[in-house]
N, C-alpha and C positions, 0 to 999 in steps of 0.2 A: 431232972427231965420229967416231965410231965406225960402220962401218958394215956391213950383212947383206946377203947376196944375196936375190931373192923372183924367181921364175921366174913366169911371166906368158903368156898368148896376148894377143894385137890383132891386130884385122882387117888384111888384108895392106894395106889404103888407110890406113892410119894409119901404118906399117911404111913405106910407099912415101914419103911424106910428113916422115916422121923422118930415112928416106934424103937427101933434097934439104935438109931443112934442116943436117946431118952435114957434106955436099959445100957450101953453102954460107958456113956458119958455122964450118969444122972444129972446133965439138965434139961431145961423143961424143951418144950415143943416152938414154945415161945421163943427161948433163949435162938433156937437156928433159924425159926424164919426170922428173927430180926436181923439176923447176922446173915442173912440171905438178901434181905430186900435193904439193907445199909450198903452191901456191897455192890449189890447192881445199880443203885441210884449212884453211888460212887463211880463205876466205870463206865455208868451211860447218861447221867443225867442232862449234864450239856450238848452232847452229842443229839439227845431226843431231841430239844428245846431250843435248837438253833436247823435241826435238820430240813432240808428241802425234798427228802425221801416222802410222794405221798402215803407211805403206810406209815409214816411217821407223823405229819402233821396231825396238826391240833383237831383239823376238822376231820379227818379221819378217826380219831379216837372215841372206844366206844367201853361200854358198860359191858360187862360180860359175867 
């Protein structure tokens, strides 16, 4: 699998939290948000991409 970097901010209490589970589990910081953002694209991604919610829709989406 081929992979790209994406630069990102989170809250320092999420940050803090990724810390302890790193020293816990010695993997990286990477290893759980992938396994964060694998998972939610998994139990939402069709759900977004079919939805008729306007804070869902396409043209609602925004950069943040």
């Amino acid at each position: 699998m081929s992979m790209k970097n994406i630069n990102f901010r989170i809250p320092a209490e999420l940050d803090d939290k990724l810390e302890r589970l790193t020293k816990v589990t010695e993997r990286s910081k990477t290893f759980f948000i992938n396994k964060a953002i694998e998972q939610y694209l998994e139990d939402n991604y069709k759900r977004i991409l079919t939805s008729k919610d306007p804070e869902l829709s396409s043209n609602k989406h925004r950069k943040e």
